[in-house]
C-alpha positions as CSV (number, residue, x, y, z in Angstrom):
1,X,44.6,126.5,111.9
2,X,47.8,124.9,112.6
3,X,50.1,124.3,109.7
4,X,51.4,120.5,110.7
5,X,47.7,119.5,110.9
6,X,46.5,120.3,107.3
7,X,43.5,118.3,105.9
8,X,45.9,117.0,103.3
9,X,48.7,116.4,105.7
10,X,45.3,114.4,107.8
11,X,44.8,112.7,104.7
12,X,48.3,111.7,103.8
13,X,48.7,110.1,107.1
14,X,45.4,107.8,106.7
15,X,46.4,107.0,102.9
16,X,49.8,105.9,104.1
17,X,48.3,103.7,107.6
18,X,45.8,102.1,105.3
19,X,48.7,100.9,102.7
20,X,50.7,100.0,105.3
21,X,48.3,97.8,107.1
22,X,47.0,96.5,103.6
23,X,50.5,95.3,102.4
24,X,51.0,93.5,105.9
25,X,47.7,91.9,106.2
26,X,48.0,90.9,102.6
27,X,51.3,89.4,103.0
28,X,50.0,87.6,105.8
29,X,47.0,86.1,104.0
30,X,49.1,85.7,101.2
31,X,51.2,83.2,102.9
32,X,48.5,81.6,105.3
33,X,46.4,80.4,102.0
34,X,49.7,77.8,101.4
35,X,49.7,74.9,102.6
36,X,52.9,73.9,102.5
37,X,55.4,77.0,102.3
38,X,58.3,76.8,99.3
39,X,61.4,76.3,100.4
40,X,62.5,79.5,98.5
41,X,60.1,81.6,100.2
42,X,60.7,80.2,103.5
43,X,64.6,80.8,102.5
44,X,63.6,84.5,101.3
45,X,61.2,85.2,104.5
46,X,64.3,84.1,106.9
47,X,66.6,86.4,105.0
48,X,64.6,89.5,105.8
49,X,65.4,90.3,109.1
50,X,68.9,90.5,107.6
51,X,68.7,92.8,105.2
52,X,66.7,95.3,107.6
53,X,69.2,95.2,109.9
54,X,72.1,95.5,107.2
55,X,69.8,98.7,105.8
56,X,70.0,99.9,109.0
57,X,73.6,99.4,110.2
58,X,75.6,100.3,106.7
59,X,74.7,103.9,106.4
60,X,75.3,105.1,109.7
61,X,78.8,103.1,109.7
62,X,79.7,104.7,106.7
63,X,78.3,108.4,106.6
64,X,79.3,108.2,111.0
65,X,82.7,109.2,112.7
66,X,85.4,107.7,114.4
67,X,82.8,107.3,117.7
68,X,80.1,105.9,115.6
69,X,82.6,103.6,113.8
70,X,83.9,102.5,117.4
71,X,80.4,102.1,119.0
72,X,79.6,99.4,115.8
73,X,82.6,97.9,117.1
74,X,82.0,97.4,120.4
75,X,78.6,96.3,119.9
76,X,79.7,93.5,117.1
77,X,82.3,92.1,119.8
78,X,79.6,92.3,122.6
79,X,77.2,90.6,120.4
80,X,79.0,87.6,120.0
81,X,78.7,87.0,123.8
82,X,75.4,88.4,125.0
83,X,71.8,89.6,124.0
84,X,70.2,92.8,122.4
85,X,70.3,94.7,125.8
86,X,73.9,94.9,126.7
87,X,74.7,95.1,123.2
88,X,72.8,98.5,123.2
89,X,73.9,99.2,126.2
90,X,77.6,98.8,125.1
91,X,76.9,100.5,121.9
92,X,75.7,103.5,123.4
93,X,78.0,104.2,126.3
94,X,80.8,103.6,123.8
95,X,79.3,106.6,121.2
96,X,78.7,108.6,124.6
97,X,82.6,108.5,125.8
98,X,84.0,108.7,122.6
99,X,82.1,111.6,122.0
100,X,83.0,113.1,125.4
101,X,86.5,112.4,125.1
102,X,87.7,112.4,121.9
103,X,85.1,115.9,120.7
């Protein structure tokens, strides 16, 4: 029997999909049963995308290098201009040089 494949680790993974989907569908029902939506919680559900970003972003910029640092960098400055894409795009052909380049 393989060791990644345990019946508990099987179980795990179910237990964790089913609260997953529970806490999204309930959220969803949650807010679909109001009729008109608080301001606050309309305020609170625009500020989400936010935060997930920012929990993304801040610990790679501060545990990263000099290349990683850069890369942030670039991307910021191409983001003001132009979309997701060649902001990635940007982003990782910035990491790639400096890490070419600068060891």
């Amino acid at each position: 029997m393989s060791t990644l494949l345990t019946p508990y680790m099987t179980m795990l993974i179910a237990v964790a999909a089913a609260a997953t989907f529970l806490t999204r569908i309930g959220g969803y029902f949650l807010v679909k049963r109001l009729e008109v939506m608080p301001p606050r919680l309309e305020a609170a559900l625009n500020a989400v995308p936010a935060a997930v970003l920012t929990t993304l972003v801040a610990p790679a910029f501060f545990s990263g290098g000099l290349d990683v640092k850069a890369a942030m960098l670039a991307a910021l400055l191409v983001g003001f201009r132009f979309s997701a894409i060649p902001i990635l795009i940007t982003g990782w052909a910035v990491v790639m040089l400096a890490r070419q380049f600068l060891g």
